[in-house]
C-alpha positions as CSV (number, residue, x, y, z in Angstrom):
1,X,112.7,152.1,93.7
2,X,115.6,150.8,91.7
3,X,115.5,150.1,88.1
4,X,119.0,149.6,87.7
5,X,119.6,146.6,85.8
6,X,122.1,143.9,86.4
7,X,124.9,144.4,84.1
8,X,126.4,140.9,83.5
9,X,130.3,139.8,81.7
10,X,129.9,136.4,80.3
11,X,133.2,134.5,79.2
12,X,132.2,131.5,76.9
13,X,131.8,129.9,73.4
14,X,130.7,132.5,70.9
15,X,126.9,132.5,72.0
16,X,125.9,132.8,68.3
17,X,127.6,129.5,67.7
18,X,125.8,125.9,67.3
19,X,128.3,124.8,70.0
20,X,126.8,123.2,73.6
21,X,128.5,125.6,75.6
22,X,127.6,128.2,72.9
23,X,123.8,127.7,73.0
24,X,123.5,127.5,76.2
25,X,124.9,130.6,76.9
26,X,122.6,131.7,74.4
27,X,119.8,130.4,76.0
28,X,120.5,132.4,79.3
29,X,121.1,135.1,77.7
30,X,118.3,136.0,75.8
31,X,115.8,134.4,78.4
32,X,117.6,137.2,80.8
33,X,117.1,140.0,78.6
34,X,113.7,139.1,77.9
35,X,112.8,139.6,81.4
36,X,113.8,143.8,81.5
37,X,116.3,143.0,84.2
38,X,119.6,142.5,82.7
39,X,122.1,143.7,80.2
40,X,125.3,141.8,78.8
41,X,128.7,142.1,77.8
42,X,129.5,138.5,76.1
43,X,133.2,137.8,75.4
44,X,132.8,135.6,72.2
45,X,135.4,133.0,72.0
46,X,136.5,129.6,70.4
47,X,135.9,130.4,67.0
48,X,138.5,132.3,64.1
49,X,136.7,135.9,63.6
50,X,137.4,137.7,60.4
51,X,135.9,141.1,62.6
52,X,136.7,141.8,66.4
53,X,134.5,144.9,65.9
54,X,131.8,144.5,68.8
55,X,128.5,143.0,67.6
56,X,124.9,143.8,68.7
57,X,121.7,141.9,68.3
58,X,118.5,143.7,66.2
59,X,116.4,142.3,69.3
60,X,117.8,143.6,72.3
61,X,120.5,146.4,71.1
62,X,122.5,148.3,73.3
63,X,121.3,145.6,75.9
64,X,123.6,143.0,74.9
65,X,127.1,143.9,73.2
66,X,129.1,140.6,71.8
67,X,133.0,141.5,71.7
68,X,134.8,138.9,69.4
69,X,137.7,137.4,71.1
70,X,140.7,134.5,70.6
71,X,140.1,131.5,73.2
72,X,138.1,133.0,75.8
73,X,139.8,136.1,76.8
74,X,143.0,137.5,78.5
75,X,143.6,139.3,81.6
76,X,144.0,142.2,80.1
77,X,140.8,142.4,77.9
78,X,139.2,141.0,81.1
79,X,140.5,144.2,83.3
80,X,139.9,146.5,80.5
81,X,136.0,145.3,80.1
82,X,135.6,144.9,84.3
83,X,136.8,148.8,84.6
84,X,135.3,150.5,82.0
85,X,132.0,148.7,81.8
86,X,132.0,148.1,85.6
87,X,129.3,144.5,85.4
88,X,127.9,143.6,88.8
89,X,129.1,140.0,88.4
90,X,131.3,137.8,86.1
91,X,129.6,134.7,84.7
92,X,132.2,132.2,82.5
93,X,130.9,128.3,81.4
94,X,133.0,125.6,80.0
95,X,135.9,122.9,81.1
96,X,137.7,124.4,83.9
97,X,141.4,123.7,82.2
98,X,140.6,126.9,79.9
99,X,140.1,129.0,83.0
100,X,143.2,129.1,85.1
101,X,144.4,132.3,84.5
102,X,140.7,133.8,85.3
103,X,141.0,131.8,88.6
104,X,144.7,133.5,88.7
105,X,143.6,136.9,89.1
106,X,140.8,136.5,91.1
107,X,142.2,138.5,93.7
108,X,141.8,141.1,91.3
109,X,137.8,140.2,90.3
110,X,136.7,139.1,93.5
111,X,137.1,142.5,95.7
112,X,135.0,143.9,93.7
113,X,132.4,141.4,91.9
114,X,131.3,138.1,92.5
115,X,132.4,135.1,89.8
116,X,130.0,132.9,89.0
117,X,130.9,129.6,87.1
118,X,128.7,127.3,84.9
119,X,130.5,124.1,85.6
120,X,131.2,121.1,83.0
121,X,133.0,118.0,84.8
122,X,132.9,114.6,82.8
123,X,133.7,111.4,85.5
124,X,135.4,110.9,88.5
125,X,137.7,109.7,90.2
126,X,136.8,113.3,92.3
127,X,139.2,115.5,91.0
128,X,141.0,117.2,94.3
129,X,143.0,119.6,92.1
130,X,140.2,121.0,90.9
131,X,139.8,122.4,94.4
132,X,141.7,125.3,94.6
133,X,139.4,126.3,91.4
134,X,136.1,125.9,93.1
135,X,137.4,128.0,95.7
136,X,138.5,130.6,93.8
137,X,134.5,131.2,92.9
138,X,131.5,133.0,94.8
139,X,128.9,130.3,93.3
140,X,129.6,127.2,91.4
141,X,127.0,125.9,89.2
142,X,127.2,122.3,88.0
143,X,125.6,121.0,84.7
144,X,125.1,117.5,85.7
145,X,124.3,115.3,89.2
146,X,127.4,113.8,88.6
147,X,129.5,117.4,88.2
148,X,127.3,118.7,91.5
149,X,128.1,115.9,93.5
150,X,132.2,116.1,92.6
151,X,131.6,120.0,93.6
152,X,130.1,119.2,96.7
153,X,132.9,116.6,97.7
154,X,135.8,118.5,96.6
155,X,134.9,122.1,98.4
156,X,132.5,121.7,100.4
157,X,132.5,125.3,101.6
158,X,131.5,126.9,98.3
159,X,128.2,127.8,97.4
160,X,127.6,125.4,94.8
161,X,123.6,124.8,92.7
162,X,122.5,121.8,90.4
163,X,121.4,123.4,87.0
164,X,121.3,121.0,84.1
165,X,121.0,122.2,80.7
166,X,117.7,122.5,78.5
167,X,116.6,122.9,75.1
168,X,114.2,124.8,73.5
169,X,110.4,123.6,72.9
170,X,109.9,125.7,70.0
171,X,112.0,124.2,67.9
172,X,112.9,120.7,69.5
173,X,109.7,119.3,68.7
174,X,107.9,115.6,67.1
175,X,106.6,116.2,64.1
176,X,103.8,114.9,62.7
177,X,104.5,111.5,60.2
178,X,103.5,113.1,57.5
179,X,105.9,116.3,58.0
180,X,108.6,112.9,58.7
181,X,107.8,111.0,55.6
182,X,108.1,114.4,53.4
183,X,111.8,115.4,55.3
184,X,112.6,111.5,54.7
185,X,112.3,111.8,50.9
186,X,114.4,115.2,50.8
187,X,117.2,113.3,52.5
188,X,117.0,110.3,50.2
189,X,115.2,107.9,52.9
190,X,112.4,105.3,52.9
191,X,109.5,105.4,54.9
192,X,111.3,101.6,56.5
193,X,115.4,102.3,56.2
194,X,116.3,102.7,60.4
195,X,118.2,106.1,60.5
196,X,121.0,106.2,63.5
197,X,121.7,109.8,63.8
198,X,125.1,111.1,65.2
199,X,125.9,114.9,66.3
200,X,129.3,115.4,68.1
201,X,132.3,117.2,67.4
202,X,135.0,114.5,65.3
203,X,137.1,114.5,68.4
204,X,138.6,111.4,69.9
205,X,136.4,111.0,72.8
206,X,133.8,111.1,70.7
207,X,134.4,108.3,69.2
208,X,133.3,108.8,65.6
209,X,135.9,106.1,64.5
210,X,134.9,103.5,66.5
211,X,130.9,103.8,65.8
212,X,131.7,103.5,62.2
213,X,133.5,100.5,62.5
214,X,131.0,99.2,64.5
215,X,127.7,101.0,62.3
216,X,129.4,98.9,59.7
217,X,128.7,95.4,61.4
218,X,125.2,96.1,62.5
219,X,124.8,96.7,58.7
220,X,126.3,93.4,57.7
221,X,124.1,91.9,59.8
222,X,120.5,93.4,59.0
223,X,121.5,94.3,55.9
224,X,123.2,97.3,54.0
225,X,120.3,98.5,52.3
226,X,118.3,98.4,55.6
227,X,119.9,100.8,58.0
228,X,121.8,104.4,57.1
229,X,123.6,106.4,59.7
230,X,123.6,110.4,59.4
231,X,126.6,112.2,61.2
232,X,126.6,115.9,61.7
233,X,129.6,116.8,61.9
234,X,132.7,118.1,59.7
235,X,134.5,114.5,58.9
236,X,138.0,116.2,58.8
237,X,138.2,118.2,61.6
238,X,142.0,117.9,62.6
239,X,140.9,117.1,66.4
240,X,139.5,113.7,64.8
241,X,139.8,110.9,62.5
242,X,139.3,111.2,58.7
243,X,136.0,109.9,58.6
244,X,135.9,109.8,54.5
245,X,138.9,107.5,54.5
246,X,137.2,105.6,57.3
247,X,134.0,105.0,55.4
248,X,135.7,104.2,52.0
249,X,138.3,101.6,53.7
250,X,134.9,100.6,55.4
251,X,133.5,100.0,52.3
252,X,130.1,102.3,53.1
253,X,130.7,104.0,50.0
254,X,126.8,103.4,48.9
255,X,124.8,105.9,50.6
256,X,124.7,104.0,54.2
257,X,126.8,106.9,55.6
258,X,125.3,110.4,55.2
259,X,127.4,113.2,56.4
260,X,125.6,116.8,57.2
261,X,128.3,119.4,57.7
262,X,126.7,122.5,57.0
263,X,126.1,124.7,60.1
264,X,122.0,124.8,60.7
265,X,120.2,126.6,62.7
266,X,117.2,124.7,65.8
267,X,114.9,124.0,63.2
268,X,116.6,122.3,60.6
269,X,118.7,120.2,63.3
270,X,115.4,118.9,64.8
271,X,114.5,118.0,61.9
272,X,117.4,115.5,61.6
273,X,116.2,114.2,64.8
274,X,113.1,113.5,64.0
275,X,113.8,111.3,61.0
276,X,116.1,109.5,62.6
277,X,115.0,106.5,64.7
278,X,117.6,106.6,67.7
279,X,120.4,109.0,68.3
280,X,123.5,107.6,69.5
281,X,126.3,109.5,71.7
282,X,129.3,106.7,72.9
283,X,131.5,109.0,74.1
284,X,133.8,107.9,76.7
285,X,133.3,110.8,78.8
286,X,130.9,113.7,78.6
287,X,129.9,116.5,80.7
288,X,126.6,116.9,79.6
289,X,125.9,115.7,75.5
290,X,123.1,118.1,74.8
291,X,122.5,116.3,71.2
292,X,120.6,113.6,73.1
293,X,118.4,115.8,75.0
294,X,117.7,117.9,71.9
295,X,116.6,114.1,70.4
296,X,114.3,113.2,73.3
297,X,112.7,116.7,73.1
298,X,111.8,115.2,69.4
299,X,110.6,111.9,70.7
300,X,113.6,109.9,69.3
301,X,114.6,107.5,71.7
302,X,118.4,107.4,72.6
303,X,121.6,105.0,73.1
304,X,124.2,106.8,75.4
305,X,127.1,105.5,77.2
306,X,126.1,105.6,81.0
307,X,129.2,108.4,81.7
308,X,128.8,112.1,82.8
309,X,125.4,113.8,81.7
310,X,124.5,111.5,79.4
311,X,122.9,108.9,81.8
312,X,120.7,111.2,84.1
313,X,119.1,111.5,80.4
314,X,118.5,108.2,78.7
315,X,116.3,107.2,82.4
316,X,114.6,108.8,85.5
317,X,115.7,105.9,87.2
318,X,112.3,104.0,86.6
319,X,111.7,104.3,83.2
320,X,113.9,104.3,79.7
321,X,113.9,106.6,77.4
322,X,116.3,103.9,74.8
323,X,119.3,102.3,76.1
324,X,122.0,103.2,78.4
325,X,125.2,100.8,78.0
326,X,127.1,100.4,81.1
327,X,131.0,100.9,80.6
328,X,132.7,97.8,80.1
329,X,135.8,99.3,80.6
330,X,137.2,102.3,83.1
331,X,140.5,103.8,82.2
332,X,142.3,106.3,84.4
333,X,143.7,108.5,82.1
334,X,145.0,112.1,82.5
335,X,147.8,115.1,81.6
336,X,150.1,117.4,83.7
337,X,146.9,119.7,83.7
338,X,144.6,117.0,84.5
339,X,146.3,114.3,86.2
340,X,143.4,111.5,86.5
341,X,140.1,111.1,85.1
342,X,138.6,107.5,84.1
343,X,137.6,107.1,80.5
344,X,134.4,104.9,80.3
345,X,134.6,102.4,77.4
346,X,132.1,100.4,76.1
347,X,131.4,97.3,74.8
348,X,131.0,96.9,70.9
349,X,128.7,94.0,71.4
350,X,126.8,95.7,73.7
351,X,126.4,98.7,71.1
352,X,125.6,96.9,68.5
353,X,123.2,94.5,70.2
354,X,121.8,98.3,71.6
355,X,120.7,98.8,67.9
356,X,119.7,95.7,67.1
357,X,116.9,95.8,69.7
358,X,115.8,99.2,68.9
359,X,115.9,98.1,65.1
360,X,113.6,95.3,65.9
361,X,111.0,97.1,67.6
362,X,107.9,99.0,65.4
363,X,107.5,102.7,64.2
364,X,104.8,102.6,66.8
365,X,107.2,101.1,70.0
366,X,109.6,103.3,69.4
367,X,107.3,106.2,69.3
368,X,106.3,105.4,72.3
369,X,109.4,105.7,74.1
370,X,111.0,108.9,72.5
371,X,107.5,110.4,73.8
372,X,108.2,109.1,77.2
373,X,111.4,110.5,76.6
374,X,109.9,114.1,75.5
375,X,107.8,113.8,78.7
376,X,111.0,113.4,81.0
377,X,112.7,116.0,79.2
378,X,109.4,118.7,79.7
379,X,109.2,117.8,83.8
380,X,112.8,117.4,84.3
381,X,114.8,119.9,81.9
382,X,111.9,122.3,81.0
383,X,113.5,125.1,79.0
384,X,110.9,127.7,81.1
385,X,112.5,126.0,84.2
386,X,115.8,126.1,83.3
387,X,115.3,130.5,82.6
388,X,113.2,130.8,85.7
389,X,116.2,129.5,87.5
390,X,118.7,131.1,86.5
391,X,116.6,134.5,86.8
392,X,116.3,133.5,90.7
393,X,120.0,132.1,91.1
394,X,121.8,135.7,89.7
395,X,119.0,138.4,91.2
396,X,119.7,136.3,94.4
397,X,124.1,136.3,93.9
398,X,123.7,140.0,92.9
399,X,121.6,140.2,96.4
400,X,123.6,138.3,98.6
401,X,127.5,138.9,97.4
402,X,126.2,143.0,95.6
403,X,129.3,144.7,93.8
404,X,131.4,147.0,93.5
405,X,130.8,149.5,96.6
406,X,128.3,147.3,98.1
407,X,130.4,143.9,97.8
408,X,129.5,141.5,100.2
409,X,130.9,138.4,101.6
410,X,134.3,138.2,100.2
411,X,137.6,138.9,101.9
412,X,141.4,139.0,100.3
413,X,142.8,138.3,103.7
414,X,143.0,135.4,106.0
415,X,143.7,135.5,109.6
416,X,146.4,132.5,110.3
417,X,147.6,130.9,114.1
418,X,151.3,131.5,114.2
């Protein structure tokens, strides 16, 4: 019998970051190794590291070694790691513009492992130059419906699974009133004020500016004292607006804008969600916008902009879990890397008219549809689901495509009519 484990090089966000594409990582990870079948090799990326000695955890050892690393790699760390390690299958997550020169050497990967990609797409138009990517990969697996049917469309040919994201139950939990009313008072709330919670990256298409600007009206009109909106963020990151001269030009200099910009770990950010009343995401595009499941997981309802990930969340099509708002606006933007995407605006009477009616329902309404919410996040993005799956999808890529000198189903040739 073979007890060989399957030895797996992961290209991502640090996965001992707060960031999405960091967590989740995290989350497959650990649910792995936890099963006795796996050991890891993470290239740890995206942040500034005052070490690049490699890192291992107190739980699982020698099992999984984290290698500090600028951006999320280079071909040359990437050969280094594939040779001397020798992993049975590459596995690299995040917005495919940060990945062309892992694509570039696949000829190079591919012969001898497979290359498996966690895929984050934000809107369509379906993005054809994206193609030559998704064929470049053994197995392609998409974060949203939206991302697996532009996969589907675009190469059709390539083995490609819908796996949304989940969070984690332990910790993305309601709490009881009491535990809320206590929390409240440690943050300076009454047991009435509506809290709007906010957790994004200050990047543009986040929209942190605009939601301000537009927090700022709803205020005028149920009044100041009434309302406060908490965003968890760092308000002067250079990718975004200066929120602080925002707020003061704004005039919410009185406590009606609370920023958290401490790093915290799952326990202490649910506990933002659950004494807020709604959690709001109006990005104009967005892959996935794990913030808002992480909410719904707490039973606070949500208001999303009906783009990427975020609207497969805020309904199963029957019911609603808070309010999705319907673009008012589509923009085809795009770069040299990225020539078109649409940007999904929407409308600020719309938002505001969003908060108004989740402001005018009861404690007790609202309660009842962030637990309707929890309940679609348990059936449909159940965190025992979400490691079950991914156990099945990898045993069954290491099966089918093997490595090394059992590599299967993968061929640097082609045989062309002349």
């Amino acid at each position: 019998m073979n007890n060989k484990k399957i030895k797996i090089l992961t290209l991502s966000d640090h996965p001992l970051t707060p960031s999405g594409v960091g967590t989740q990582t995290r989350y497959i990870i650990e649910g792995m190794l936890r099963t006795g079948k796996y050991q890891f090799i993470s290239f740890g990326g995206l942040i500034k590291h005052e070490d690049y000695r490699p890192i291992k955890t107190e739980e699982f050892g020698d099992d999984w070694i984290i290698i500090p690393t600028d951006g999320y790699g280079t071909p040359e760390s990437v050969r280094s790691i594939i040779r001397t390690e020798k992993p049975d299958l590459l596995w690299f997550m995040t917005d495919p513009r940060f990945f062309g020169w892992l694509w570039e050497m696949e000829d190079e990967i591919r012969p001898l492992i497979p290359m498996v990609y966690y895929h984050v797409w934000d809107n369509y138009p379906y993005p054809d130059f994206n193609k030559v990517w998704y064929e470049s990969t053994d197995v392609v697996v998409a974060i949203s419906k939206l991302t697996h049917d532009i996969v589907q469309h675009v190469a059709p040919n390539v083995e490609a699974h819908y796996l949304p994201h989940a969070v984690n139950p332990q910790f993305y939990k309601p709490l009881e009133q009491g535990e809320i009313n206590e929390l409240r008072s440690k943050f300076d709330i009454s047991p009435d004020q509506f809290v709007v919670m906010w957790n994004n990256r200050n990047a543009r298409r986040k929209q942190p500016a605009t939601l301000l600007h537009w927090f700022k009206e709803f205020l005028d009109q149920v009044g100041h004292e009434n309302a406060k909106l908490i965003m968890h963020t760092d308000p002067k990151d250079p990718n975004g607006p200066n929120l602080v001269a925002n707020i003061q030009n704004l005039g919410l200099t009185n406590g009606q804008v609370q920023f958290s910009t401490q790093k915290v770990d799952f326990p202490q950010l649910a506990s933002m969600y659950n004494i807020a009343d709604v959690t709001v995401n109006i990005s104009d595009a967005e892959g996935f916008g794990l913030a808002t499941l992480e909410s719904l997981s707490c039973a606070t309802p949500i208001i999303v902009n009906m783009t990427g990930g975020l609207q497969e969340q805020v309904t199963n099509g029957d019911d609603w879990f808070g309010v999705g708002l319907e673009p008012s606006a589509k923009s085809v933007i795009g770069s040299q890397d990225i020539p078109y995407i649409y940007e999904d605006r929407v409308n600020k009477e719309d938002f505001i008219a969003a908060l108004t009616k989740l402001y005018n329902l009861s404690k007790e309404e609202r309660r009842e549809i962030g637990m309707k919410g929890k309940a679609h996040v348990d059936e449909n993005y159940s965190f025992e689901k979400y490691t079950h799956s991914w156990d099945k999808l990898l045993k069954e890529v290491h099966k089918k495509y093997g490595s090394w000198e059992n590599r299967k189903g993968y061929t640097n040739w082609s045989l062309l009519e002349v």
